[in-house]
Each structure stands twice: as structure tokens, then as C-alpha cells.
N, CA, C and O atoms as a Tripos MOL2 file, in Angstrom:
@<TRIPOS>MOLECULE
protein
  248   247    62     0     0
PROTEIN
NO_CHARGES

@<TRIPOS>ATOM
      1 N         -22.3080    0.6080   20.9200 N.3       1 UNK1
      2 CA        -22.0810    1.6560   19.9520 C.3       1 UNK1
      3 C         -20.6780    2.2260   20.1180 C.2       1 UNK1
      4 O         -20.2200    2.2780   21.2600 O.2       1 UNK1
      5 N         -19.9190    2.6790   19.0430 N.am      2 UNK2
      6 CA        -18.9120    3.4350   18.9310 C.3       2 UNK2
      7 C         -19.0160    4.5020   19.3090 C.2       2 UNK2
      8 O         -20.0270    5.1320   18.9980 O.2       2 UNK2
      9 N         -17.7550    5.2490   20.3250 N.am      3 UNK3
     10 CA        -18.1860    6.5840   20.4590 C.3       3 UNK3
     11 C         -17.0400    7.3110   19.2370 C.2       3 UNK3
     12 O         -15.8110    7.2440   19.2230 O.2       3 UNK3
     13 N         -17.8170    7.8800   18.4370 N.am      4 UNK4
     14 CA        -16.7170    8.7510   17.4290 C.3       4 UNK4
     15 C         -16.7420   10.4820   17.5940 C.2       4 UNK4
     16 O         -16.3410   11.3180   16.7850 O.2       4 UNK4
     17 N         -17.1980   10.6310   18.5820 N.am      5 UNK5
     18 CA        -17.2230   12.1660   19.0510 C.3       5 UNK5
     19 C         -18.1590   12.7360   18.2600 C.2       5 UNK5
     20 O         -18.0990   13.9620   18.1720 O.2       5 UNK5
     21 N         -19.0410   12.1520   17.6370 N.am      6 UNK6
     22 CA        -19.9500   13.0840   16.8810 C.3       6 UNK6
     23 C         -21.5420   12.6800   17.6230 C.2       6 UNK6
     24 O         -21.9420   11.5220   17.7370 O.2       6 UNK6
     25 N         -22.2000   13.7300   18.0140 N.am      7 UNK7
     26 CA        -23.1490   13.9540   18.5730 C.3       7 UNK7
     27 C         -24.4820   13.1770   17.7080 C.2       7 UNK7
     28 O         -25.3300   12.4130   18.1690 O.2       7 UNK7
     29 N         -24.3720   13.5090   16.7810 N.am      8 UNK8
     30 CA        -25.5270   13.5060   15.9360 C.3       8 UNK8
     31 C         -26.1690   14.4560   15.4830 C.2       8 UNK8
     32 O         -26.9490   14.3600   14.5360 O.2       8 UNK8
     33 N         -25.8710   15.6910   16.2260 N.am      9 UNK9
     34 CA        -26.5790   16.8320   16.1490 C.3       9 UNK9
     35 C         -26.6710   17.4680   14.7020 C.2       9 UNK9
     36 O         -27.7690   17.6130   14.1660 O.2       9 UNK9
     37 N         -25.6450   17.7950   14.1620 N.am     10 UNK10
     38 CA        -25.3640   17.9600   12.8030 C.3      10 UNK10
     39 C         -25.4180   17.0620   12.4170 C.2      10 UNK10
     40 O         -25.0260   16.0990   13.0770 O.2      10 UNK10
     41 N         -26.1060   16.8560   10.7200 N.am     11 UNK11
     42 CA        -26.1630   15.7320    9.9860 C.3      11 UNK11
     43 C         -25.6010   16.4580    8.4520 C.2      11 UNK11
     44 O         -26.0390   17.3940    7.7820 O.2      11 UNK11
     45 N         -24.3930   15.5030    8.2770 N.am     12 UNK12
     46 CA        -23.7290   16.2170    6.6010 C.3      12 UNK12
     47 C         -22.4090   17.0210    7.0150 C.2      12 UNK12
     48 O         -21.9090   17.2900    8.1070 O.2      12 UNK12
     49 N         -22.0430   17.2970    5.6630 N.am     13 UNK13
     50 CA        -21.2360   17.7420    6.2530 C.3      13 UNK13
     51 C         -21.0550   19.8690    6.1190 C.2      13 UNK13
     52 O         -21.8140   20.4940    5.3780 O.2      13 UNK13
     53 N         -20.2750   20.3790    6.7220 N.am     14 UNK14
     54 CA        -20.4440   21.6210    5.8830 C.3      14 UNK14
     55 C         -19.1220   21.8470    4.9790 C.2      14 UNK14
     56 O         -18.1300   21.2880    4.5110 O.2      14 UNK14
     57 N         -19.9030   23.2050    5.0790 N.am     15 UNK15
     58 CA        -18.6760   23.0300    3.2300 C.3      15 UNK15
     59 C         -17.2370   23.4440    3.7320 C.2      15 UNK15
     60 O         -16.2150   23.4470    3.0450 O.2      15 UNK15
     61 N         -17.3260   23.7110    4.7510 N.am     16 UNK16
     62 CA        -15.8410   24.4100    5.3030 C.3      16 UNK16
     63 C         -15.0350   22.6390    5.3970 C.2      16 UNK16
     64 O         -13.9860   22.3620    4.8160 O.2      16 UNK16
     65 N         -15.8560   21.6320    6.2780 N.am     17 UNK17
     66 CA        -15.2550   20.3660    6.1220 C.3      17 UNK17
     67 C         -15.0820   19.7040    4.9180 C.2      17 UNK17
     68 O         -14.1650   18.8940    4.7810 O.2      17 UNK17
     69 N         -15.8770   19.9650    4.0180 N.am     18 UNK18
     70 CA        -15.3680   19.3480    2.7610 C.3      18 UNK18
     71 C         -14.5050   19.7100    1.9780 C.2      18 UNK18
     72 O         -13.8500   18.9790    1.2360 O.2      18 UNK18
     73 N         -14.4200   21.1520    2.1060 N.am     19 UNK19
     74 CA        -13.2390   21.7590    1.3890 C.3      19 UNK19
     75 C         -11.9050   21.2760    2.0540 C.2      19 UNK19
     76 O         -10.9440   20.9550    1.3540 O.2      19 UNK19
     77 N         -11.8690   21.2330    3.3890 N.am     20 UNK20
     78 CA        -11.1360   21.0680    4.3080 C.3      20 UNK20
     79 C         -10.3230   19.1840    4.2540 C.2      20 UNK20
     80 O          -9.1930   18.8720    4.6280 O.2      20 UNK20
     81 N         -11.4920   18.1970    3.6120 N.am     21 UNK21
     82 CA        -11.3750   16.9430    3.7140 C.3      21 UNK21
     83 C         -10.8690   16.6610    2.5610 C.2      21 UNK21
     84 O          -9.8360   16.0360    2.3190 O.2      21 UNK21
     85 N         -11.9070   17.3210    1.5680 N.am     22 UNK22
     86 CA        -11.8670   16.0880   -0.2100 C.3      22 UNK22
     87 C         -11.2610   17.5050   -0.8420 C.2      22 UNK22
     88 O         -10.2660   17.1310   -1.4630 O.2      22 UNK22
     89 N         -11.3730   18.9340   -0.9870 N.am     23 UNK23
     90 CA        -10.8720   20.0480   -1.7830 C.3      23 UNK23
     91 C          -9.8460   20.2900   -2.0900 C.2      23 UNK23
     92 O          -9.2470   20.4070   -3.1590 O.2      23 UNK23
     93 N          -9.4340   20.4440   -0.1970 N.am     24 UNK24
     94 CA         -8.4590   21.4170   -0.5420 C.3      24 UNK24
     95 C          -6.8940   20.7050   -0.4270 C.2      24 UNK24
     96 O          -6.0050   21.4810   -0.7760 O.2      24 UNK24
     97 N          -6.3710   19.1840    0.0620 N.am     25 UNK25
     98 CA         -5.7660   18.3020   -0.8530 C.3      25 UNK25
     99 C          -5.6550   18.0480   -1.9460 C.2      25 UNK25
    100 O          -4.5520   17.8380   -2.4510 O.2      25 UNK25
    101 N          -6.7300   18.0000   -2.5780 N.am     26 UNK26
    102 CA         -7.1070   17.6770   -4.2530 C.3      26 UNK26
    103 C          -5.9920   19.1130   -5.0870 C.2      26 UNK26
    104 O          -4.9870   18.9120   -5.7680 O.2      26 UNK26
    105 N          -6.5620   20.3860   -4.7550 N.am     27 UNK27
    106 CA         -6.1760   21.2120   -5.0870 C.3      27 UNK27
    107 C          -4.2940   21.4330   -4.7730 C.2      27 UNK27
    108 O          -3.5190   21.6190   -5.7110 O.2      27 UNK27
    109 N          -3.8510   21.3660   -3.3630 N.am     28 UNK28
    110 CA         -2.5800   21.4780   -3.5310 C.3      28 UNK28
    111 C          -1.8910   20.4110   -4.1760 C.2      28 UNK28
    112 O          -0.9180   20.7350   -4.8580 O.2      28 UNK28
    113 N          -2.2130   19.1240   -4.0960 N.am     29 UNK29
    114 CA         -1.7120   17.8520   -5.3220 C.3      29 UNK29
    115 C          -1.4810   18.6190   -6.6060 C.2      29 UNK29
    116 O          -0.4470   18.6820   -7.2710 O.2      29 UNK29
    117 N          -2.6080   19.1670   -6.8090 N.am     30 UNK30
    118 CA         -2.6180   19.0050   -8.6090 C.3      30 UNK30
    119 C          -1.8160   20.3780   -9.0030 C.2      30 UNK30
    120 O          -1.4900   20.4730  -10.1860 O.2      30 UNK30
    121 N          -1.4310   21.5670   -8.0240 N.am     31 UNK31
    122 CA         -1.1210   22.2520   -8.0830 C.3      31 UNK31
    123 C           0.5610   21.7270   -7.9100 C.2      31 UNK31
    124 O           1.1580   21.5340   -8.9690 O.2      31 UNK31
    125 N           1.0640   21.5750   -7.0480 N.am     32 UNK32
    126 CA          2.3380   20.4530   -6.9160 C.3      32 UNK32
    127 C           3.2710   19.6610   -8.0540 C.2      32 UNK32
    128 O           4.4590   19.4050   -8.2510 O.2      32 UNK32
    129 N           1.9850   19.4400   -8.6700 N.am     33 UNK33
    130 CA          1.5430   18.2980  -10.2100 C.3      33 UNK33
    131 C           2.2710   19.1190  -11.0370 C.2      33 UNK33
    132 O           3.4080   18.9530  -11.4790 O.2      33 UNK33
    133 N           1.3940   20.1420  -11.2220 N.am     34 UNK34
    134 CA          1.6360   21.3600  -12.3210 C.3      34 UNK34
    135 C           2.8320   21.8840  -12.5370 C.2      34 UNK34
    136 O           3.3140   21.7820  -13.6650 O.2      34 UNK34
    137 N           3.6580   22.6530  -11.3370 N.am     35 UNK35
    138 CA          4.6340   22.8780  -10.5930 C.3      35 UNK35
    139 C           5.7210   21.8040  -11.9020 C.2      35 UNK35
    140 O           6.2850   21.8950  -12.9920 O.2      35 UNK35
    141 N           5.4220   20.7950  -10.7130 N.am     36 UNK36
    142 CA          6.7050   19.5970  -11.3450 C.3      36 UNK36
    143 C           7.0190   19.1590  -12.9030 C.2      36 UNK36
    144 O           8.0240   18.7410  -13.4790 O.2      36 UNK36
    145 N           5.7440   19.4420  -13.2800 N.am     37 UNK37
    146 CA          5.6920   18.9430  -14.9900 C.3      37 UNK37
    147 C           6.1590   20.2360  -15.3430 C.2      37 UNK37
    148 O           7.1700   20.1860  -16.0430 O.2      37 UNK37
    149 N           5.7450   21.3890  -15.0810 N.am     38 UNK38
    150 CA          6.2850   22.6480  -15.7430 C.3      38 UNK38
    151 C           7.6270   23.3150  -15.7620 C.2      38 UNK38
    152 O           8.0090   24.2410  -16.4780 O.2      38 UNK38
    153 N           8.4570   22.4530  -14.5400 N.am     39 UNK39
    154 CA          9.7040   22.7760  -14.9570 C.3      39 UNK39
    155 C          10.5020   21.6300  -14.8680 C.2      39 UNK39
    156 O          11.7170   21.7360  -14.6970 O.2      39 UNK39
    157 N           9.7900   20.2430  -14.9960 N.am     40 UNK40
    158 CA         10.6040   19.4020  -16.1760 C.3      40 UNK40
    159 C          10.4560   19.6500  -17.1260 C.2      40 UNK40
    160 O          11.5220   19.4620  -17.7130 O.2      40 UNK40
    161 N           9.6830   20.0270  -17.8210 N.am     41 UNK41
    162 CA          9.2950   20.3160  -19.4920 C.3      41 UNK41
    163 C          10.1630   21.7120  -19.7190 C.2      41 UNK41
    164 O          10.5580   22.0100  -20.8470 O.2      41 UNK41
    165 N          10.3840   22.4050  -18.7560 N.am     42 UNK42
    166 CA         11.2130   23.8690  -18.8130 C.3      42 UNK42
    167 C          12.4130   23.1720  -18.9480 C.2      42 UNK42
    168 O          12.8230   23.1180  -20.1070 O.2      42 UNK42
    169 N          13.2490   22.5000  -17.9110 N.am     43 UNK43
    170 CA         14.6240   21.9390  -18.1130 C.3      43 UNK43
    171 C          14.7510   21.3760  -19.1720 C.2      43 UNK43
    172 O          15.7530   21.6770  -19.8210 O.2      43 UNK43
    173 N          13.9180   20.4830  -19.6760 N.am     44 UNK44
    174 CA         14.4850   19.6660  -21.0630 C.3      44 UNK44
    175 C          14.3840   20.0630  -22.4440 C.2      44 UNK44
    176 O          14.7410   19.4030  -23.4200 O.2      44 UNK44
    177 N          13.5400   21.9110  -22.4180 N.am     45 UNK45
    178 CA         13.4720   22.3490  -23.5120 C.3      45 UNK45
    179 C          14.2390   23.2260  -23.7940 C.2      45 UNK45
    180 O          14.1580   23.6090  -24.9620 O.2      45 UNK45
    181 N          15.3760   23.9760  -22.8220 N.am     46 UNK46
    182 CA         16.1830   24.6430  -22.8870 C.3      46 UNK46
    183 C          16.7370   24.1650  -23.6540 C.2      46 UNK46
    184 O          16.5800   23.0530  -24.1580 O.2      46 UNK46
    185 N          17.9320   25.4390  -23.9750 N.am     47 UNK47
    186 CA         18.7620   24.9730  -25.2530 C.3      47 UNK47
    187 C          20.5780   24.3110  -24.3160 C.2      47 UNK47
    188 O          20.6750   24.4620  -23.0990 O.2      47 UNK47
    189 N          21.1910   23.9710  -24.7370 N.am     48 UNK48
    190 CA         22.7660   23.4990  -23.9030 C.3      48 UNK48
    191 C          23.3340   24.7890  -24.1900 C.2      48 UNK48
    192 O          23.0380   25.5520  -25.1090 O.2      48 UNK48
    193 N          24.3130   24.9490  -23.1470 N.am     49 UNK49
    194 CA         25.3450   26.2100  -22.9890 C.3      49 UNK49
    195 C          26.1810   26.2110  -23.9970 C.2      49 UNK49
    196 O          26.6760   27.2640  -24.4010 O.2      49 UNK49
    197 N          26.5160   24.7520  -24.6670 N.am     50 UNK50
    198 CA         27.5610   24.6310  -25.9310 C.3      50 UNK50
    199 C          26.7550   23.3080  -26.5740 C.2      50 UNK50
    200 O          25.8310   22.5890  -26.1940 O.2      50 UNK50
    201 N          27.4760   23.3730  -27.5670 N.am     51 UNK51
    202 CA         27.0250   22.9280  -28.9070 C.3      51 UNK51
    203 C          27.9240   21.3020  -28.2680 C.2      51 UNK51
    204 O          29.1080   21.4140  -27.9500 O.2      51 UNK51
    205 N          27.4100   20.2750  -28.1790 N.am     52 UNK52
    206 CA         27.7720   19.0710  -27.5440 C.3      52 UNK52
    207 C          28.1870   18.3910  -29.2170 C.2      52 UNK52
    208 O          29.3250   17.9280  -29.1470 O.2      52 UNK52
    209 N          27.8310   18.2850  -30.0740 N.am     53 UNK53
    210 CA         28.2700   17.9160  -31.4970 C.3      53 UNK53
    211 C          29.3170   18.7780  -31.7470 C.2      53 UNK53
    212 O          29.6380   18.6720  -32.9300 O.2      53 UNK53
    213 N          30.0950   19.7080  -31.0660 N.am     54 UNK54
    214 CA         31.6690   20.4280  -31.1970 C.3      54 UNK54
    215 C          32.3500   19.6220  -30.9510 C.2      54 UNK54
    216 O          33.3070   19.4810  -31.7110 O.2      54 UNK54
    217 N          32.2440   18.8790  -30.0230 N.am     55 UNK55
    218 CA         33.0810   17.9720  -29.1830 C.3      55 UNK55
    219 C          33.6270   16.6830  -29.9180 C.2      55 UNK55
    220 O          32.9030   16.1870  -30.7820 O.2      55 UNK55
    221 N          34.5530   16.2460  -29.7080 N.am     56 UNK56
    222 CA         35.0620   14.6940  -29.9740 C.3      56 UNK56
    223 C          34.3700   13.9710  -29.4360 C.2      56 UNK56
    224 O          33.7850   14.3820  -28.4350 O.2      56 UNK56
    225 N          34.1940   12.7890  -29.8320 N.am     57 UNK57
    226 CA         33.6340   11.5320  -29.2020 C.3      57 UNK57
    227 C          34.7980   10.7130  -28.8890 C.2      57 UNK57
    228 O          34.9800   10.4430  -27.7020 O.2      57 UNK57
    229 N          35.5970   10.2840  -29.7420 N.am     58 UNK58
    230 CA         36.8640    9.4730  -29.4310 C.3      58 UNK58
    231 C          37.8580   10.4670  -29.9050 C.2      58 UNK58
    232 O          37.6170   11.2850  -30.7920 O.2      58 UNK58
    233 N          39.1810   10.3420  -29.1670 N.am     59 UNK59
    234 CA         40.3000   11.1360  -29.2080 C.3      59 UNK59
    235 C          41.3410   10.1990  -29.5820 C.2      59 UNK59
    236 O          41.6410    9.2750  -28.8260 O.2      59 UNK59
    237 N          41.8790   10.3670  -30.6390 N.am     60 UNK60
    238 CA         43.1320    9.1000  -30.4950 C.3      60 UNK60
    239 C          44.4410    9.5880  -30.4530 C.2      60 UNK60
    240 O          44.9000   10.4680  -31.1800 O.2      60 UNK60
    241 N          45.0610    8.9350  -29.5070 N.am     61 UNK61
    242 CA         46.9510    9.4010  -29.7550 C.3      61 UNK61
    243 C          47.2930   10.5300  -28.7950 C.2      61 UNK61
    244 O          48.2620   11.2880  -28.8380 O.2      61 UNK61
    245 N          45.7530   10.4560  -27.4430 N.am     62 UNK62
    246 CA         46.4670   11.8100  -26.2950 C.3      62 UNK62
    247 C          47.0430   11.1320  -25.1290 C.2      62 UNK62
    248 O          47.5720   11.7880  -24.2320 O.2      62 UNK62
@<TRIPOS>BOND
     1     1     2 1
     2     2     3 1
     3     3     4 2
     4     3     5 am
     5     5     6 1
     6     6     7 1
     7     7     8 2
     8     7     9 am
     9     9    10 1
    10    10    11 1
    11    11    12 2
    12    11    13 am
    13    13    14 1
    14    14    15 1
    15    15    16 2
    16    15    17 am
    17    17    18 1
    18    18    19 1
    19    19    20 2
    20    19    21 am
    21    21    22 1
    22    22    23 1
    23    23    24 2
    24    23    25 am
    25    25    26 1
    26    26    27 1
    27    27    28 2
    28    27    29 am
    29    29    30 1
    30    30    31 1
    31    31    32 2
    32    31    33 am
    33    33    34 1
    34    34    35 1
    35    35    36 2
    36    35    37 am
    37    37    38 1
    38    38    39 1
    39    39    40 2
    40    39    41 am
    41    41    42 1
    42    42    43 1
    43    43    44 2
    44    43    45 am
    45    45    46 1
    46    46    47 1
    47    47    48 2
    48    47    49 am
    49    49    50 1
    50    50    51 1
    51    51    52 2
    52    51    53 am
    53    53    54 1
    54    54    55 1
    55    55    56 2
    56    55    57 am
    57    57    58 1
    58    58    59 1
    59    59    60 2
    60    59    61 am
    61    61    62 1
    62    62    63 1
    63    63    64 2
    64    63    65 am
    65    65    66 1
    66    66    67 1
    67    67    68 2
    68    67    69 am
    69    69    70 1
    70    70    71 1
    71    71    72 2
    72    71    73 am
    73    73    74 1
    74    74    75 1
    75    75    76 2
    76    75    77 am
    77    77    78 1
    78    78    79 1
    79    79    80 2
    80    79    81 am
    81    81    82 1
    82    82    83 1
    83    83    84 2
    84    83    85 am
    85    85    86 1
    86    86    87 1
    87    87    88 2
    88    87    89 am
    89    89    90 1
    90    90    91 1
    91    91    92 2
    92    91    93 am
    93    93    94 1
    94    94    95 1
    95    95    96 2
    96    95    97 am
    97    97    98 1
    98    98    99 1
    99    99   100 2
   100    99   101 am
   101   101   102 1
   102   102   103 1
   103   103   104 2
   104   103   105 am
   105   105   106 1
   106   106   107 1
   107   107   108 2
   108   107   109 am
   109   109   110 1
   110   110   111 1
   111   111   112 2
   112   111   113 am
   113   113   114 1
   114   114   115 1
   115   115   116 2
   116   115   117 am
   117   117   118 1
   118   118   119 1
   119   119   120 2
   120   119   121 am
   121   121   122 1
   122   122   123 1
   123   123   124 2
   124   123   125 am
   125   125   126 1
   126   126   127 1
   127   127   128 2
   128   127   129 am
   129   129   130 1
   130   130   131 1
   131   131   132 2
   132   131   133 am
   133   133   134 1
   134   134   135 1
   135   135   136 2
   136   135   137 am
   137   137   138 1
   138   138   139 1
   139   139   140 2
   140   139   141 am
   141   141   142 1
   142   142   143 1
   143   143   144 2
   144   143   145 am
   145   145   146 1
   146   146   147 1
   147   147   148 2
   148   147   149 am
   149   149   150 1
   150   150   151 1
   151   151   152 2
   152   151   153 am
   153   153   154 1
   154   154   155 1
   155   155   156 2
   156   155   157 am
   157   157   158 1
   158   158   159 1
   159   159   160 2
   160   159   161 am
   161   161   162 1
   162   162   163 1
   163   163   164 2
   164   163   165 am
   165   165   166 1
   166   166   167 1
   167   167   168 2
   168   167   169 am
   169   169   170 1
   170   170   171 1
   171   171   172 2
   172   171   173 am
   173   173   174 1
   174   174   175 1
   175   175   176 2
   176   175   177 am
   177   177   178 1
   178   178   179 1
   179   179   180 2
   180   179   181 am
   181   181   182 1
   182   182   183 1
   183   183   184 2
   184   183   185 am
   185   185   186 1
   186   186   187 1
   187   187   188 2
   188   187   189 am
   189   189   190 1
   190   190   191 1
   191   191   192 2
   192   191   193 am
   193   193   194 1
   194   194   195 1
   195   195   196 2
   196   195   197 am
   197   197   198 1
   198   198   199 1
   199   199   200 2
   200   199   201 am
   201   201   202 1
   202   202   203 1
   203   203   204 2
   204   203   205 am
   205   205   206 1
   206   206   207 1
   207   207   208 2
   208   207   209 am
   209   209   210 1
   210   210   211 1
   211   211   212 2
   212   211   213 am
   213   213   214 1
   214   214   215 1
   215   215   216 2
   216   215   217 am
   217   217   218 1
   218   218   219 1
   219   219   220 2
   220   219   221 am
   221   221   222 1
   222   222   223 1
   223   223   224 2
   224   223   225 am
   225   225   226 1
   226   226   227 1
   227   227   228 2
   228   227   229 am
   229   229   230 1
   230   230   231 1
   231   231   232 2
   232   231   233 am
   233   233   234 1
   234   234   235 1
   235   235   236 2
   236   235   237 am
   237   237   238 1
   238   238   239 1
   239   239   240 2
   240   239   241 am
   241   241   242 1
   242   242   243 1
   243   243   244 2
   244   243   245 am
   245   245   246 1
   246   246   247 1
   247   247   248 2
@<TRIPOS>SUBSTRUCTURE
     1 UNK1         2 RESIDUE 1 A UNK
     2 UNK2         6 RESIDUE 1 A UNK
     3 UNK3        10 RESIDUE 1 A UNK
     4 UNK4        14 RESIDUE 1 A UNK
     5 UNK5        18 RESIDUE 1 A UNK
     6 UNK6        22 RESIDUE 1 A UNK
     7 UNK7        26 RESIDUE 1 A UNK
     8 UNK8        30 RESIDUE 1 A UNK
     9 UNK9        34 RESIDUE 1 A UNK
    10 UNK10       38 RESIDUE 1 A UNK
    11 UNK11       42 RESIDUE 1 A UNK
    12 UNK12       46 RESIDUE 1 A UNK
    13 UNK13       50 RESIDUE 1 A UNK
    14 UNK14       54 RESIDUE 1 A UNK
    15 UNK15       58 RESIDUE 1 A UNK
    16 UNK16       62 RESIDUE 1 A UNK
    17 UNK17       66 RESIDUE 1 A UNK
    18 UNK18       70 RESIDUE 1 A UNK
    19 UNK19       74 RESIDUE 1 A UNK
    20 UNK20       78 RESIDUE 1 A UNK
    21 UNK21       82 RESIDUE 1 A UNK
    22 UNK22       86 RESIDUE 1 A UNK
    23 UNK23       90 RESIDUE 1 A UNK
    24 UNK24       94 RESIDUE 1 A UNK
    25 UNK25       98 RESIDUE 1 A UNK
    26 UNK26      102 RESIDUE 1 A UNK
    27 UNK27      106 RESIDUE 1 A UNK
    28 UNK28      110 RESIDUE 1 A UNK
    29 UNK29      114 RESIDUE 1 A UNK
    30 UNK30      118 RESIDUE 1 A UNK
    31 UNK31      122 RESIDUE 1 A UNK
    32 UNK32      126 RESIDUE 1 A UNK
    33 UNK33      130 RESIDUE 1 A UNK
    34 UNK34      134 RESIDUE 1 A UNK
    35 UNK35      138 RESIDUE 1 A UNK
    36 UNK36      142 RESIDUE 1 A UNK
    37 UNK37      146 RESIDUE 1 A UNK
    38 UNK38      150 RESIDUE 1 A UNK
    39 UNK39      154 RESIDUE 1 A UNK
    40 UNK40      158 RESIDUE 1 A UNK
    41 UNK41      162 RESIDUE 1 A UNK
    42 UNK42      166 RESIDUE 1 A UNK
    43 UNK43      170 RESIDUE 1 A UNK
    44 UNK44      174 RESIDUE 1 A UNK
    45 UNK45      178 RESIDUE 1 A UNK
    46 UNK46      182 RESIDUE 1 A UNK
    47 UNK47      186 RESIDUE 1 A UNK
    48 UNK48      190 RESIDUE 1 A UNK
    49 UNK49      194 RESIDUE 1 A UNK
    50 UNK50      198 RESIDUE 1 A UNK
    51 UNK51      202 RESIDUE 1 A UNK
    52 UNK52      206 RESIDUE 1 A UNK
    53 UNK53      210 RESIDUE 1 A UNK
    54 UNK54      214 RESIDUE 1 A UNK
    55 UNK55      218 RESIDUE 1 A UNK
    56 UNK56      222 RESIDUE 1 A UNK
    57 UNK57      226 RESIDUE 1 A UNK
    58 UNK58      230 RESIDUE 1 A UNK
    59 UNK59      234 RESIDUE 1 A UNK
    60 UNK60      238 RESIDUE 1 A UNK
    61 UNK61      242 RESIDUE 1 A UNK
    62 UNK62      246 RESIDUE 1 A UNK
């Protein structure tokens, strides 16, 4: 037999370990998630400091 440090005594898990195992990862990911999409979608909906169609594209004769 394997020894995996668990007695047997308890069977299942409690909720402090599950929150602890499958929750509360789940939760800072998606929170992380949120985070990142919300201020890429913030950066690319801003408006530009200047009007980029003011500008020249080609300059001839400088």
C-alpha cells in the first residue's frame, strides 16, 4: 500500500478543502480574466489624444 498521509479517518472532503482545492483558484482565474478583458476593451475604446487623419501620410519635397 501507498502511504499518502491520509489516515482514513475522515472520508470526503470538507468544504474548507474544496474551496481551498477546486474554488478558490477557479475564482481568482476568472477574476484575473475579468481584470484583463476589462481594460483591454478600456484601452481600445478610448478615444486618441489627436486626430491621426490630421496628419500626412506621405510628405513630398522635405
Amino acid at each position: 500500500m501507498s502511504s499518502t498521509g491520509n489516515t482514513g479517518a475522515t472520508s470526503g472532503m470538507t468544504f474548507l478543502g474544496v474551496f481551498t482545492t477546486f474554488l478558490a483558484p477557479a475564482l481568482v482565474g476568472a477574476l484575473l480574466a475579468a481584470l484583463g478583458l476589462f481594460g483591454l476593451v478600456y484601452s481600445q475604446t478610448q478615444t486618441p489624444d489627436k486626430n491621426p487623419a490630421s496628419q500626412q501620410i506621405l510628405v513630398y519635397g522635405d
